[in-house]
N, C-alpha and C positions, 0 to 999 in steps of 0.2 A: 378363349376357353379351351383347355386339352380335352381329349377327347374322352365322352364318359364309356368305360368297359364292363358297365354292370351288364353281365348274360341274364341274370334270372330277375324275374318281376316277383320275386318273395324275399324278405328276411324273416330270421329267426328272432324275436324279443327277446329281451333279456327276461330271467325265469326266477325265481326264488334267490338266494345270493350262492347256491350250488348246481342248480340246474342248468344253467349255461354257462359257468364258471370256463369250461375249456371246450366252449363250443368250436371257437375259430380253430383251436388244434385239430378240430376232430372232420369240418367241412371249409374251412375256409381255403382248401385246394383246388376247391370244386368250382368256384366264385361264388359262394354264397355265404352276404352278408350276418355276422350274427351280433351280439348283444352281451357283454359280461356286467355282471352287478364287481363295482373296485369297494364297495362297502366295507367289507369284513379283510380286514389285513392280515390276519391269521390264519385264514382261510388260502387267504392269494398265497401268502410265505409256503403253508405245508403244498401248496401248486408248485409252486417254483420248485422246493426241493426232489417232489414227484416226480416233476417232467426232464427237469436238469439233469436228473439221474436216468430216466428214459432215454432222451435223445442225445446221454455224453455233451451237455453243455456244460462249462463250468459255475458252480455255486458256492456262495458263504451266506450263511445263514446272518440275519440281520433280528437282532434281536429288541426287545420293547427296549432296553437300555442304551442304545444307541440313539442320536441326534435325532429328529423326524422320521420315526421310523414308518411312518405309516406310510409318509408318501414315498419312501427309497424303497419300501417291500411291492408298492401297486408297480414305478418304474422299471423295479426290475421282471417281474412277471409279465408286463407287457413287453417288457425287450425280448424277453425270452422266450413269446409268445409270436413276437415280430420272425424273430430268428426262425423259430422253428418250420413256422407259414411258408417263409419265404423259402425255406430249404426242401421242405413237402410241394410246394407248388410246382418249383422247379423241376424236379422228376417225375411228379404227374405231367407237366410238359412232357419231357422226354417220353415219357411211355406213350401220350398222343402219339407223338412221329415216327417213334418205333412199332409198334403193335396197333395195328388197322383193327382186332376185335374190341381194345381200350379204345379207340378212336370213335366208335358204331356207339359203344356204351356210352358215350359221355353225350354223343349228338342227341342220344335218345334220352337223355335227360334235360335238354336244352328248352325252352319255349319254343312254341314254331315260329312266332315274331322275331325272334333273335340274331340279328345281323351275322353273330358267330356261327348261329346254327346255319344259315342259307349259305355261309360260302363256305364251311366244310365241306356241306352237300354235295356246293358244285363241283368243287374238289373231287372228291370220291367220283361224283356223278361222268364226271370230263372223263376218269380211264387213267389221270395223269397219275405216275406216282412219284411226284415232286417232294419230297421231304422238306426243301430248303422254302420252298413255296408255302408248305404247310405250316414251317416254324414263322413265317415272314404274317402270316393270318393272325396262328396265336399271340406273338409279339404284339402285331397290332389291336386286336380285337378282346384277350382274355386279360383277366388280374386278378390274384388272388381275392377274397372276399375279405370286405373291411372289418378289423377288429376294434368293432366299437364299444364304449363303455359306457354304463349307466350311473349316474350319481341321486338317486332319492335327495332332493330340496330339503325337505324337512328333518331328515339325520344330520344335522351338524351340531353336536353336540361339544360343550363347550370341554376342555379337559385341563387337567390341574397338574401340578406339581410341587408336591408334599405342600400340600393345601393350598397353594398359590395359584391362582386364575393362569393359564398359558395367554398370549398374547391371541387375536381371533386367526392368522391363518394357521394354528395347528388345530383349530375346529375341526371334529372329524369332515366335514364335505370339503372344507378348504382343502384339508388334506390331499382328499383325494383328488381332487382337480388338479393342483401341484403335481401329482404324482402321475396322473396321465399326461400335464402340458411336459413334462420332462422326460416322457420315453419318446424311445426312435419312431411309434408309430405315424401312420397318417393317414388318421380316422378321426373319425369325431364321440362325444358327448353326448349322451343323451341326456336330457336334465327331464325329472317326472316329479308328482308330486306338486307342483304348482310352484308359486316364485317365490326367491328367496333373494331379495334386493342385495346383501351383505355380498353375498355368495358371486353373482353376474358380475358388481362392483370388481371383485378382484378377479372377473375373469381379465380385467382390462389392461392387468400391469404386464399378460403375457403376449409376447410378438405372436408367438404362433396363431393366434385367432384372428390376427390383420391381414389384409389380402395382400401378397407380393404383387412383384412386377405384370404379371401374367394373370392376375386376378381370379390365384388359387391361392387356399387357406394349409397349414401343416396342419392346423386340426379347426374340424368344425362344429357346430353349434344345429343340436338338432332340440329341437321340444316337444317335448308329448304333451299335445292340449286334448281340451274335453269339448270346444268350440268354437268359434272363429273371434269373438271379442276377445277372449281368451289370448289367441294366436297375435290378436293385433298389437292388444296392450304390451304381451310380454315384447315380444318382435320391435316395437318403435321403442321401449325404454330400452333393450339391449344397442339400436339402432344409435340411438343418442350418444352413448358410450363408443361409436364405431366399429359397433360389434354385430354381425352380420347372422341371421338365422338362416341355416340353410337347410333344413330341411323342417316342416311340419308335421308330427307325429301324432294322427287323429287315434284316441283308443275310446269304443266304447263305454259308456260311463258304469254299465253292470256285467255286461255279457262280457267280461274279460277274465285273466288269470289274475291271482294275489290280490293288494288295494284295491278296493272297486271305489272311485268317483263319482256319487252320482249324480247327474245333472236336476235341476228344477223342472224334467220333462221333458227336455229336449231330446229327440233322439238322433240316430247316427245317420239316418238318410238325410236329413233335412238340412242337419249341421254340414254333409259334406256338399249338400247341394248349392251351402254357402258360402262354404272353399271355392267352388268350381266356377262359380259365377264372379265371384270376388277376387279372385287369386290373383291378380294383375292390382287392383286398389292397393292388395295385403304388401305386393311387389311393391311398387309406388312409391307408398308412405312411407316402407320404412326403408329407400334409398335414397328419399333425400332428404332423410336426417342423417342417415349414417356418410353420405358425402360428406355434408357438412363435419361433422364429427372427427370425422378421415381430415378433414382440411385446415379444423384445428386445432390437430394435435401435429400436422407437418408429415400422416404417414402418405402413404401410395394411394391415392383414389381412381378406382377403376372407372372405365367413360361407358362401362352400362353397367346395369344388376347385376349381380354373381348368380349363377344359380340357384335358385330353390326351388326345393320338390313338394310335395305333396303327398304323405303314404297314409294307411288307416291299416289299421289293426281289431282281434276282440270279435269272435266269437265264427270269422270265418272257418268252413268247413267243406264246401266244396268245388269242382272245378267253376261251375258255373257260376258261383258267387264270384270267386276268382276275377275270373272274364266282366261278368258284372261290372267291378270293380275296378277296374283298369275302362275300361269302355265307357261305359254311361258317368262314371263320377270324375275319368281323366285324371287319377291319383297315379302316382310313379311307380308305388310299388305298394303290395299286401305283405302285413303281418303276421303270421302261421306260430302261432304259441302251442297252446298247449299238444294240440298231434304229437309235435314232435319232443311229448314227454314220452310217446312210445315206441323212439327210434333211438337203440341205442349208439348206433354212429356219429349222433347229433349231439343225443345229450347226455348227463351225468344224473344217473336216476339210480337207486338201488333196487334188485329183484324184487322183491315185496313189494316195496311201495309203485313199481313200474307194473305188478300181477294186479294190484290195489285200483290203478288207473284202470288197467285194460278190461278190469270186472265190474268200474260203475254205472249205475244207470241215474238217471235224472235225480229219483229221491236220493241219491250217495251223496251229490253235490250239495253246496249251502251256501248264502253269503254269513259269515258267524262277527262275534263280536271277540275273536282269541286275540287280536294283534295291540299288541302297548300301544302305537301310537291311538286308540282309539279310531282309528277308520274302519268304518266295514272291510271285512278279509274274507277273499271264495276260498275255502279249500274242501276236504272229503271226508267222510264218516268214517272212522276205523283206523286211521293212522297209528302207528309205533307212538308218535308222540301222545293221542290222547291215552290209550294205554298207558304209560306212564305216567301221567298228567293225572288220571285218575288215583292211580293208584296211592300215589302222594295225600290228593285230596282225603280220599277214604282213611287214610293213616294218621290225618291231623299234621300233617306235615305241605301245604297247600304251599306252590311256587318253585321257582327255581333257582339255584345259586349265583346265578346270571356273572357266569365269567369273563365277557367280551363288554359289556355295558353300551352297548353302541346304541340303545336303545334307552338308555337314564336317561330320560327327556325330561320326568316330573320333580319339579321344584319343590315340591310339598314340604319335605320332609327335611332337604339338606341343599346345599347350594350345588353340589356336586352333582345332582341329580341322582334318581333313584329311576327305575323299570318298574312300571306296572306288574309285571309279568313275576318278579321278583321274590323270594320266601319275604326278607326284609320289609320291601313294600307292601305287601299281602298280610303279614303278621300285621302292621299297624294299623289296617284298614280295618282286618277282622278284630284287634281290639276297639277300635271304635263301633266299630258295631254292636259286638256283645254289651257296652256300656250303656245304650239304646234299646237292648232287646226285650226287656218288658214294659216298653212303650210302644211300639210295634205290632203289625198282627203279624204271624208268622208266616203267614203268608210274601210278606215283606221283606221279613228276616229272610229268608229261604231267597227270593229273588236278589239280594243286596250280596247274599254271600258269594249265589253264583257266579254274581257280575265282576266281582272281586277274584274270583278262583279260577276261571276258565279262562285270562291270559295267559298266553304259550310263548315262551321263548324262542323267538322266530331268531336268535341272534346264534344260536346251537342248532334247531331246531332244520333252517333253512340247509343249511349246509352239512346236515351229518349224510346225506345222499351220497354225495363225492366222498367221505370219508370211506363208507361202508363200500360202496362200489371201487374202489380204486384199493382200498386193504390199509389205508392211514388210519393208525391206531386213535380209536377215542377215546380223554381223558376225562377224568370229572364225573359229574350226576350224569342218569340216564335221563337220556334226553326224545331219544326216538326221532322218525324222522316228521316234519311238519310238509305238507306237498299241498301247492295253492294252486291246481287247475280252474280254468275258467269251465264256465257248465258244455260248454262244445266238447270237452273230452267225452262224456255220456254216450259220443254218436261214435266212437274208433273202441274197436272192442278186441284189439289184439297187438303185438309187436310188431313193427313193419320194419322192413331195412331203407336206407335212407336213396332209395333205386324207384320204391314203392312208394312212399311220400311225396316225391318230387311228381313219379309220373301222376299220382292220383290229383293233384296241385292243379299241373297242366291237361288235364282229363287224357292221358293217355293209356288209365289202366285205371278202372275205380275199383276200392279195396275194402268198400264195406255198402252193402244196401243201406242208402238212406233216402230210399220214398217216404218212410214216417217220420224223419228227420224233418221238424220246423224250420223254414226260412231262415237266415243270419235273422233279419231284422224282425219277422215275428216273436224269433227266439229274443231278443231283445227287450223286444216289445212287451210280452206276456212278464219278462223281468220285472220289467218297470210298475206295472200295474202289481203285482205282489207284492215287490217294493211297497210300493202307495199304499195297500190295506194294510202294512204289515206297521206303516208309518200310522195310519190312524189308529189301528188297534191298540198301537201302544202307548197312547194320549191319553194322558189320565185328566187333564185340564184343558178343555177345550177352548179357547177365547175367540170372538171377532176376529185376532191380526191370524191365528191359527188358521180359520178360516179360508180369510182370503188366499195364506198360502196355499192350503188344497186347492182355492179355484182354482188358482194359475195352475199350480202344478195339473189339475186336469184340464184345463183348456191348452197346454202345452203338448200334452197327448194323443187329445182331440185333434187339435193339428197335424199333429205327426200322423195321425190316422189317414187324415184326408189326403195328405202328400202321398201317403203308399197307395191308396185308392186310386188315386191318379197316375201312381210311376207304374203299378201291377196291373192295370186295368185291362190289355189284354194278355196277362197270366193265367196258371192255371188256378183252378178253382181251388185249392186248395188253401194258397195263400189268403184269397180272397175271403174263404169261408173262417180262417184263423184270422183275420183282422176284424173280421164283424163280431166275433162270437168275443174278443177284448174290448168290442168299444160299447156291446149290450152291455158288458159288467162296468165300463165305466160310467155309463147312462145312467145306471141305476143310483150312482153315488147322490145322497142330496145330506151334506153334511148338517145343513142346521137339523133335520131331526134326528142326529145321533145321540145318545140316551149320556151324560155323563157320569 
């Protein structure tokens, strides 16, 4: 195994399909890991031509009329992504060994665990001023921060040409997989969303995801699960294939940014607690299927596990959690979203909608139902995007032009697929509608319309941030911008520079009171039980199988209750008085006598 040179025990997630779009340009000198969404191609292209022209790279524009363009546009934005890193890394070297006050600033942003951080120290400490010494540390101990990419399971949308079915790898996700396994990077995948059998399948036809000689991978295989069966099941089918999961990516099921998943009750303590005890089974299992697998296809079988890690993400917020986190649950590394929507060093956020973040408070946030794919979606009250989302509705003109279609997932209407989100799709709905409406009570009508009108086109929407903020001109309808923070942005009430995030992370500078600030996991917790009512209130037919689901779902709660009873037991009162005062409201629940 080479040696691993992660400095920091945070990454950044990936953020909306704009918000971490050029996170790695903007931190990965520092070493610190981030997350870009490859979804949107026209997104990545106007990146490429952005930065190409910034950093004097050379560029030709690749346009939809060209061969696979989707995955030669992700390619190249990663190459030129690669290029760029590595050319910023490098000179941030240099200024390490030239300039002793860049040297002080970077240590002081280091973890104090950090192997890099303890022998700079002794460096400086010793009196020596070794330069050659110093480069012979960084060499060995730093690395740029990996530019990792995210592909959403569920966007792979099928595409045509002049009406003709395309064969499945110009699927948009196929696409995009293609188009990562074929840049210079070497980093990994993140795969969310849950599984997509088609999709892992053709992870197999590429080398890069087999382990060489040295039983390292050119790109690897990360998963964001919601629990450990989760983790097992995907992990041993991918195994079987010879395909190696290297990292486990736990995210909160509500307390997160964007898509929220949410569990049958389970929550995030318990589930990691299941990681932590199990983690070696999870190991196990699936190395020796993937031996085998490695042994009958004739590749390289390494004679132990590769490594895999363990991270969790969703709704952390402070050092202590932090520490927490890494300590008592033994995870590798914490995932830090939504903060750092208000660091503009990190991310790609426009002023408004970044004034918008920094001025929320609890009631600003929501989980809504605007997202086409139908999953629950967290975003914020007051955005550019419903503004004009309204304004449309009020005009009788309800929906969007939906120019990128990455999101015509509904077969309803046409084989090609159509977007919820859509005027087209919308227009059909509400004439089915009106053809109903005076059999209806209006009260109905009025519910049926909104549920129809209030998808957002997240496929403009996501990404007009980077447009507005960087000055790439927007064409087409107004779109406004859509911004999915998880409910943790509520407790960061200002911009911070990305000097101030890091040290607040590592508690060496806290940046905001937050004594009234809930617990990650209460905050979590108190999710879930609103969730829950929010789930019965809106049952209009209650049956027996109904039922039982609520019991589970609260006896899963119940549980999770007593675990934190027992992990906080000598914490402060505080916690303790917030976990009794959710579990008297779930006491109170006794479904069969709810009134139908």
């Amino acid at each position: 195994m080479t040696l691993q040179k992660n400095v920091h025990t945070f990454h950044i997630p990936v953020m909306g399909l704009a918000f971490t779009i050029d996170s790695p340009m903007r931190v990965a000198q520092y070493g610190i890991d981030s997350v870009i969404s490859i979804m949107d191609d026209d997104l990545i292209e106007k990146m490429t031509a952005f930065y190409a022209e910034k950093f004097k790279q050379p560029y030709e524009e690749i346009s939809q009329k060209v061969d696979d363009f989707r995955a030669k546009r992700i390619t190249n934005y990663l190459n030129l992504l690669d290029t760029v890193v590595t050319q910023k890394f490098e000179a941030f070297k240099l200024e390490l060994i030239e300039k002793i006050t860049q040297l002080e600033d970077f240590i002081a942003i280091l973890p104090t665990t950090s192997e890099l951080k303890i022998k700079l120290e002794h460096l400086i400490d010793s009196g020596k001023n070794n330069m050659m010494e110093l480069k012979t540390i960084l060499d060995h101990h730093f690395a740029p921060g990996s530019i990792d990419v995210n592909i959403m399971t569920k966007i792979d949308k099928d595409n045509f040409s002049d009406d003709e079915q395309l064969p499945l790898i110009y699927n948009d996700a196929h696409a995009a997989l293609r188009g990562f396994v074929n840049s210079i990077t070497n980093s990994s995948v993140v795969f969310s969303a849950g599984m997509n059998p088609r999709l892992y399948s053709y992870m197999e036809t590429f080398d890069a995801f087999y382990p060489n000689a040295n039983g390292q991978f050119q790109k690897k295989i990360i998963l964001k699960v919601s629990d450990f069966r989760s983790a097992m099941i995907q992990g041993n089918f991918l195994a079987k294939k010879g395909l190696w999961v290297s990292e486990y990516r736990i995210e909160s099921g509500l307390n997160c940014g964007g898509h929220a998943f949410a569990t049958d009750g389970f929550l995030l303590g318990p589930i990691l607690e299941e990681f932590k005890n199990k983690k070696e089974e999870l190991i196990q299992s699936a190395y020796s299927l993937f031996t085998n697998a490695l042994a009958s296809k004739n590749k390289i079988v390494p004679n132990e596990p590769p490594i895999l890690k363990i991270t969790v993400q969703g709704g952390v917020g402070t050092a202590e959690e932090h520490q927490f986190l890494l300590d008592y649950y033994q995870v590798d590394a914490v995932g830090w979203g939504s903060p750092f929507l208000l660091v503009p060093e990190a991310t790609s956020v426009d002023i408004e909608t970044r004034k918008l973040l920094a001025e929320a408070k609890e009631e600003d946030l929501y989980l809504s139902n605007i997202s086409p794919l139908g999953v629950p979606f967290n975003t914020i009250k007051g955005t550019t995007n419903d503004f004009f989302k309204s304004q449309r509705i009020a005009s009788g003109k309800a929906g969007s032009s939906c120019p990128k279609k990455y999101l015509a997932l509904s077969k309803e209407y046409k084989k090609e697929g159509s977007c919820t989100a859509s005027k087209k799709h919308q227009d059909k709905k509400i004439e089915e509608l009106e053809l109903k409406r005076n059999s209806i009570s209006f009260e109905a009508y009025i519910k049926e319309y909104n549920s129809i009108t209030e998808k957002s086109c997240l496929c403009v929407g996501l990404a007009n941030a980077s447009h507005i903020e960087l000055g790439i001109p927007i064409k087409g309808q107004a779109q406004g911008v859509v911004v999915c923070p998880g409910p943790n942005i509520a407790y960061f009430s200002r911009e911070f520079s990305l000097k101030e995030m890091i040290q607040h992370i590592y508690g060496k500078k806290e940046i905001e009171n937050h004594t009234e600030r809930p617990n990650m996991f209460v905050k979590e917790l108190g999710l879930y039980v609103s969730y829950f009512l929010n789930q019965i209130n809106q049952t209009l037919e209650i049956t027996p199988q109904q039922i039982k689901k609520w019991e589970t779902f609260k006896a899963n709660l119940l549980n999770g209750i007593e675990y934190y009873k027992s992990v906080f037991q000598e914490d402060n009162s505080k916690i303790q008085n917030d976990i009794t005062k959710l579990e008297s409201q779930l006491n109170k629940l006794e479904f069969n006598t709810i009134s139908i």
